[in-house]
C-alpha atoms as one frame of an Amber mdcrd trajectory, in Angstrom:
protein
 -45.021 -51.794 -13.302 -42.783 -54.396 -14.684 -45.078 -53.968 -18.498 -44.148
 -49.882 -18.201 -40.400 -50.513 -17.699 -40.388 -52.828 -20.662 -41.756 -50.512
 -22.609 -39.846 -47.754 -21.636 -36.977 -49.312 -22.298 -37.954 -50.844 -25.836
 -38.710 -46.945 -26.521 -34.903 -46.063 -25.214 -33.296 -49.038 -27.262 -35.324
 -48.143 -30.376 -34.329 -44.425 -29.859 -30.570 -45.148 -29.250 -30.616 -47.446
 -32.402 -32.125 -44.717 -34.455 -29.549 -41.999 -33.527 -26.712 -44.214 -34.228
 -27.218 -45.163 -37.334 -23.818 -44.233 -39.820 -24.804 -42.203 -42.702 -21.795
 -43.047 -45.219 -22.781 -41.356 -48.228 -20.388 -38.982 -49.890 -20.129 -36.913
 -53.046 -16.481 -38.120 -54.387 -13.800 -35.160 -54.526 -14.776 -33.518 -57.490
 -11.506 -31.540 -58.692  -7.518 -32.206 -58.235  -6.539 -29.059 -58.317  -2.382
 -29.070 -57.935  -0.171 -29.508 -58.967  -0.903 -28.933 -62.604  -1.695 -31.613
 -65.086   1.776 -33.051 -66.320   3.473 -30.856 -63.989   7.776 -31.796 -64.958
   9.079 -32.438 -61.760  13.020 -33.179 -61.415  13.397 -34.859 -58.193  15.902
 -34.148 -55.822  15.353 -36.725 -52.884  18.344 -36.131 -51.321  17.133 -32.909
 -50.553  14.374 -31.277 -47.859  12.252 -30.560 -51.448   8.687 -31.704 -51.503
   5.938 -31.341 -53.457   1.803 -30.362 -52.577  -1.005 -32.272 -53.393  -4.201
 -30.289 -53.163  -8.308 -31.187 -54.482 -11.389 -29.818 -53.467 -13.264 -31.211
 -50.469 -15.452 -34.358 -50.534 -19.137 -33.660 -49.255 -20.302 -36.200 -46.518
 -24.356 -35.956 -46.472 -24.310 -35.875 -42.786 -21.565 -32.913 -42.806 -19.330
 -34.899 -40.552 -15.344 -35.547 -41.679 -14.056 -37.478 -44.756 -10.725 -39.496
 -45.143  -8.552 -38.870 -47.663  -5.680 -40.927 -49.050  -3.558 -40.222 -52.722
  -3.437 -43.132 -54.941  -0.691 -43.094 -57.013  -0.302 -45.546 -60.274   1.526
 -46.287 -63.326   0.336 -43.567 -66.748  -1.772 -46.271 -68.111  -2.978 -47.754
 -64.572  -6.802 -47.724 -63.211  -6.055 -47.526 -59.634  -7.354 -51.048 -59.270
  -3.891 -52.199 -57.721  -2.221 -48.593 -56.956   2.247 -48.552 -56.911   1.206
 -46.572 -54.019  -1.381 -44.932 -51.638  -0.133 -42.076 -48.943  -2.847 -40.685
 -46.275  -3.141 -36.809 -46.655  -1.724 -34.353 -44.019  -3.105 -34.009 -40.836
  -3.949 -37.763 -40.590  -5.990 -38.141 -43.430  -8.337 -35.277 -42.990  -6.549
 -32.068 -44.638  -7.313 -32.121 -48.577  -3.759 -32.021 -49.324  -0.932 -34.172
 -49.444   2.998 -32.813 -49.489   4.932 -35.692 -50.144   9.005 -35.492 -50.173
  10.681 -35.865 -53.346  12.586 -39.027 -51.623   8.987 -40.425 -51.257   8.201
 -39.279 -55.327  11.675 -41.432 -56.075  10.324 -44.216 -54.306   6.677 -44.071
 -56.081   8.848 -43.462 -59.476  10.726 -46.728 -58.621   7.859 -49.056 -57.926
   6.187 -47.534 -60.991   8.475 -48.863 -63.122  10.749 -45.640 -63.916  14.414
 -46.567 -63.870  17.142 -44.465 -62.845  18.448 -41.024 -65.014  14.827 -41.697
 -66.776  12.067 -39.610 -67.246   8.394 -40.961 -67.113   4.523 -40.321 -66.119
   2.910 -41.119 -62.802  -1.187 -41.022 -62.652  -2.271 -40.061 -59.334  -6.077
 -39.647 -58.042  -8.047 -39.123 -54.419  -9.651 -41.353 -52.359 -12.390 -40.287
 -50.225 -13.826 -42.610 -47.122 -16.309 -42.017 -44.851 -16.857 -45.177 -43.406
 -16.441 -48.149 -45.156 -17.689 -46.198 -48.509 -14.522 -45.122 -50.205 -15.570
 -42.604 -53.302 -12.319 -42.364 -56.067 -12.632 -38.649 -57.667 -14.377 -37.978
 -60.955 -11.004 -37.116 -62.751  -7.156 -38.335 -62.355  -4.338 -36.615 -63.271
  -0.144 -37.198 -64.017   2.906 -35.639 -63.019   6.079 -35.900 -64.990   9.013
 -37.100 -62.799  12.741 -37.347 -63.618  14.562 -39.426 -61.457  18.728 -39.181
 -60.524  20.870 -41.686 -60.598  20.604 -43.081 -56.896  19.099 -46.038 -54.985
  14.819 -45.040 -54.500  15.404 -47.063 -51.228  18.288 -45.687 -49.708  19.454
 -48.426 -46.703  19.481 -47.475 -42.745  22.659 -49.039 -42.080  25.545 -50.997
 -44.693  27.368 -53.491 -43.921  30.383 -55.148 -45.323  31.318 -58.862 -45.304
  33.100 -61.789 -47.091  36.062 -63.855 -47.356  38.132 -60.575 -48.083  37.074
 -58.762 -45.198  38.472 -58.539 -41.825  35.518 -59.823 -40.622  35.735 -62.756
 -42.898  32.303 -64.198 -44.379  30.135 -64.692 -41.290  27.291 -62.224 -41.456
  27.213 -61.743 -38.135  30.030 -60.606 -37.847  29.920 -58.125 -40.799  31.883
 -54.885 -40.431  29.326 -51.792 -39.927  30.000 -48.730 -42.302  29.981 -44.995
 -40.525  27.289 -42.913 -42.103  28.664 -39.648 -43.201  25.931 -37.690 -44.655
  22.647 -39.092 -45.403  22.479 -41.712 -48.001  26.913 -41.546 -47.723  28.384
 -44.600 -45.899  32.387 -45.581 -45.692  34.582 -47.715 -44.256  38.527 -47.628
 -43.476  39.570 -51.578 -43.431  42.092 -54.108 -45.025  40.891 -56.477 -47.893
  42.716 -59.492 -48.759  42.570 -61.821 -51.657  39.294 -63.038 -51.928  35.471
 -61.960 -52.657  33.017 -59.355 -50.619  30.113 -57.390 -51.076  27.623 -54.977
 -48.689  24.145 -55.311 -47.162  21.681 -53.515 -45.407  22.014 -55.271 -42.475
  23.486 -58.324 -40.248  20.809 -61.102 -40.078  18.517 -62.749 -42.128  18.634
 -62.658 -46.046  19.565 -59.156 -46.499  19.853 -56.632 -49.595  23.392 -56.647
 -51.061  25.236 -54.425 -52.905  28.243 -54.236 -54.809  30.968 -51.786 -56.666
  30.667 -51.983 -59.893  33.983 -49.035 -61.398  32.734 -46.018 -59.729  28.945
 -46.800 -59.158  27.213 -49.135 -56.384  24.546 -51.433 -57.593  21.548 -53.867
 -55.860  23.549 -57.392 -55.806  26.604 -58.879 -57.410  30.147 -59.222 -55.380
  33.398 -57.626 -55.386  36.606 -59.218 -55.672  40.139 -58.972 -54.184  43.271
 -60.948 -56.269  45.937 -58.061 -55.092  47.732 -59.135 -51.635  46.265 -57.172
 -48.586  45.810 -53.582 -48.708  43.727 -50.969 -47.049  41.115 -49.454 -48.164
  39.193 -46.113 -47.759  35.785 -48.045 -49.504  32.865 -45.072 -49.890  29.018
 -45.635 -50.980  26.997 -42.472 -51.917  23.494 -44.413 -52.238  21.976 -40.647
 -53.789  23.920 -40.416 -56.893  24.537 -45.033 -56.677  28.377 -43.516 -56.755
  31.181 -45.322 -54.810  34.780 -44.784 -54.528  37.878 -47.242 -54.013  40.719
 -45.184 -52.226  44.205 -47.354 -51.074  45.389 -45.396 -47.885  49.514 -46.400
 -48.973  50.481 -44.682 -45.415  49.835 -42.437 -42.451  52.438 -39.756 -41.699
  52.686 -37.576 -38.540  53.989 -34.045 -39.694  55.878 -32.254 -37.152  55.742
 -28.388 -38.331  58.593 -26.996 -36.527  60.884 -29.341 -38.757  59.131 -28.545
 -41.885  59.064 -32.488 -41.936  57.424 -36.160 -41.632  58.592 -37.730 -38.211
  57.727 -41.567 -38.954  55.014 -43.440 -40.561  52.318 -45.054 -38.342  51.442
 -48.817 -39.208  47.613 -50.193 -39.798  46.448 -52.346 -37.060  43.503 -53.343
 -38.252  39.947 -52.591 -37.581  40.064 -49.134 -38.898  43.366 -48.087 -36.508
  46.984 -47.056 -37.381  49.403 -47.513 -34.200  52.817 -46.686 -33.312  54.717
 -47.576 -30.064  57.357 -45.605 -28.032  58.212 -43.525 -30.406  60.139 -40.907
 -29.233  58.729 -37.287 -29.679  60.924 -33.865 -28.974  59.827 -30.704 -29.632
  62.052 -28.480 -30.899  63.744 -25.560 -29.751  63.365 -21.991 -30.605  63.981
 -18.343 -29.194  59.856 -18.293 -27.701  60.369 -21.807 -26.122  59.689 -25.797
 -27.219  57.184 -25.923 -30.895  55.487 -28.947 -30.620  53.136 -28.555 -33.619
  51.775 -31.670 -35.499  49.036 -32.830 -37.844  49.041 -35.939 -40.413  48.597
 -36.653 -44.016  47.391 -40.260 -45.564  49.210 -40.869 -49.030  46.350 -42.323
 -51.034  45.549 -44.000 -54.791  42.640 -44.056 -56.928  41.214 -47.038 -58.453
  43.407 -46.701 -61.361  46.286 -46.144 -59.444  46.871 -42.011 -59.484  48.569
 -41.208 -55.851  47.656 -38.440 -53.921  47.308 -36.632 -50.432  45.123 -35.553
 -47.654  45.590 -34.229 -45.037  43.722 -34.251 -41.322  44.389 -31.806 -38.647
  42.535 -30.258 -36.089  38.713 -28.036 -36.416  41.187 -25.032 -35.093  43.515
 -23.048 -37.135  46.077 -22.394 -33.815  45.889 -24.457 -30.056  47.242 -24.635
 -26.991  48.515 -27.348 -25.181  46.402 -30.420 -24.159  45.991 -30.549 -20.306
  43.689 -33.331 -18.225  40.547 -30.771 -18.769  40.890 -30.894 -22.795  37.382
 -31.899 -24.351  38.124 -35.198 -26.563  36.821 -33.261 -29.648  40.324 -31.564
 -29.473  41.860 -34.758 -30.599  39.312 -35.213 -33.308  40.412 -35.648 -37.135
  39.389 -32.878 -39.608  39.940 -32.726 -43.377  41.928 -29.515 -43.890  42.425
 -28.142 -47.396  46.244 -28.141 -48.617  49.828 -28.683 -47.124  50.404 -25.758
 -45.234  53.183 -25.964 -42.793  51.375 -24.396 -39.986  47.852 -24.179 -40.266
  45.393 -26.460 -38.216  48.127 -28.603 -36.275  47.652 -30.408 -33.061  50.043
 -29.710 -29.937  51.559 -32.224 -28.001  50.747 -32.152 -24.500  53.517 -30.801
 -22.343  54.529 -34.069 -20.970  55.177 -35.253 -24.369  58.474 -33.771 -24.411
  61.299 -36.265 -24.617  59.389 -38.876 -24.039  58.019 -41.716 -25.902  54.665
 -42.351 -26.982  52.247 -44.096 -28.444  49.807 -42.739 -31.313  47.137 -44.445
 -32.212  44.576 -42.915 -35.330  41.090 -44.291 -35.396  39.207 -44.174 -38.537
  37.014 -46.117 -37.086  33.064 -46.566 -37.484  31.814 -46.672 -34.015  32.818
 -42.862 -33.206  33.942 -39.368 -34.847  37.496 -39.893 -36.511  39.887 -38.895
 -33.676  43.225 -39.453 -32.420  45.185 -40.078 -28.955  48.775 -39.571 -27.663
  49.952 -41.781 -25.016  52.584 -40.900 -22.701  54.866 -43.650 -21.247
């Protein structure tokens, strides 16, 4: 008995061994077939535009499923060491690849191809099916020209230094507010003395600096004026930035046709003014209270200027206790017009004074708040 169940189960063991034995062989992909060969392609990565990948299948002599991954190298490469290797949709198992034109910047970058340039990227398929990976009989290139932006845009930004508010402890860097993707800015004070941006808080991070009206990878800024504020705005997409001094913060009270009082920087992104008396004035309806602000600004080279911030409405009413915060929020409006987009003060308000503080800060939406005393 104990001779039949050894041999029974030598028969089982040889049987299982047989029927799981991996059959790798493949038949490589045997056509790319898009985009065309040389295909121009102007990228656009700060757009939703991508491109498609496509090749015929692999064969697998077993019929079961093939990986896929795109290599991607530099025109005269061999795919030996690949700038860059992407799996294809659905995992790795569709024969096609779209790729984003922020990931075709990226591939453009490690490539070699500087910014505003035009050059040639090889790209092939790889086919697995185990550990036999089959390159296809033929490569092919696509044409890319790249805009004049950062290929890695950065998560977050961060500004630091002597000059800062922050001072030069990276810890303690000041966080920039993300605007619009790849868009980061900051309202602070600089004072004399040197600063520059990174990517983040800790370690040895990327930095960044202004260099005119463009942001580059590394350098540092300086500050020799005495302390001003700034308005300080990195568009990583286009490597633009902008230098804007806010000179002051007015509060325009409509029903006068005028400015009341200028509000004072406080630091840390905020403008503040204490009891300050506010009365509204009177007409033949009843007490106007209408009221929106303007920030007198320079360029770098010194040209002054406006703009103004009111509120996402074109009329209100009054504030009560039940008001949604976003009533208080800060909007850019276009132009001076006496009336359009103001505030209201809350009822309150009247004859009494107040403080106003404006908050350009980082850490939430631009907004405003009226305190009654």
């Amino acid at each position: 008995m104990q001779k039949y169940f050894m041999i029974l189960l030598s028969v089982i063991l040889f049987s299982c061994k047989k029927d799981y034995t991996l059959n790798t062989n493949i038949q490589p992909v045997a056509k790319l077939t898009a985009p065309l060969d040389n295909k121009y392609v102007k990228l656009q990565p700060a757009t939703s535009a991508t491109l498609s990948f496509e090749w015929d299948q692999a064969r697998a002599e077993d019929g079961s499923l093939v990986i896929y991954e795109v290599a991607f190298d530099k025109e005269n490469g061999d795919f030996s060491n690949p700038v860059a290797k992407y799996a294809s949709d659905g995992g790795g198992v569709q024969n096609k690849l779209t790729l984003s034109h922020k990931d075709l910047n990226s591939i453009a970058n490690k490539a070699g191809i500087p910014s505003l340039a035009t050059g040639k990227l090889k790209w092939t398929v790889l086919a697995a099916k185990g550990y036999n990976i089959q390159k296809a009989t033929e490569a092919k290139t696509i044409e890319v020209e790249r805009p004049n932006g950062f290929a890695e845009i950065p998560t977050d930004v961060f500004l630091t230094g002597d000059a800062t508010e922050a001072g030069a402890d990276l810890s303690k860097a000041l966080k920039l507010k993300s605007t619009a993707p790849g868009v980061y800015e900051i309202y602070t004070s600089l004072k004399n003395g040197k600063y520059h941006f990174t990517n983040r808080n800790t370690g040895t991070p990327v930095t960044y600096s202004i260099a005119g009206t463009a942001v580059k990878e590394g350098g540092e800024d300086e500050q020799t004026a005495s302390t001003k504020v700034y308005r300080l705005r990195l568009d990583f997409n286009n490597a633009a930035a902008s230098v804007t001094e806010v000179t002051t913060i007015g509060l325009w009270f409509a029903p006068l046709n005028k400015f009341l009082f200028e509000i004072s920087y406080a630091g840390n992104g905020t403008w503040s003014i204490k009891n300050q008396l506010i009365t509204f004035k009177q007409e033949s309806w009843g007490r106007d209270e209408r009221y929106k602000f303007r920030l007198a600004v320079k360029d770098s080279d010194g040209n002054a200027g406006e703009e103004w911030f009111g509120s996402s409405n074109a009329d209100n009413s009054r504030p009560t206790a039940t008001t949604p915060l976003s009533f208080w929020e800060l909007k850019p409006i276009a132009g001076n017009d006496q009336w359009g987009y103001c505030y209201k003060f809350a009822s309150e308000a009247d004859n009494k004074n107040c403080d106003i503080n404006v908050y350009f800060t980082t850490d939430k939406n631009y907004t405003h708040e009226i305190i009654v005393k």
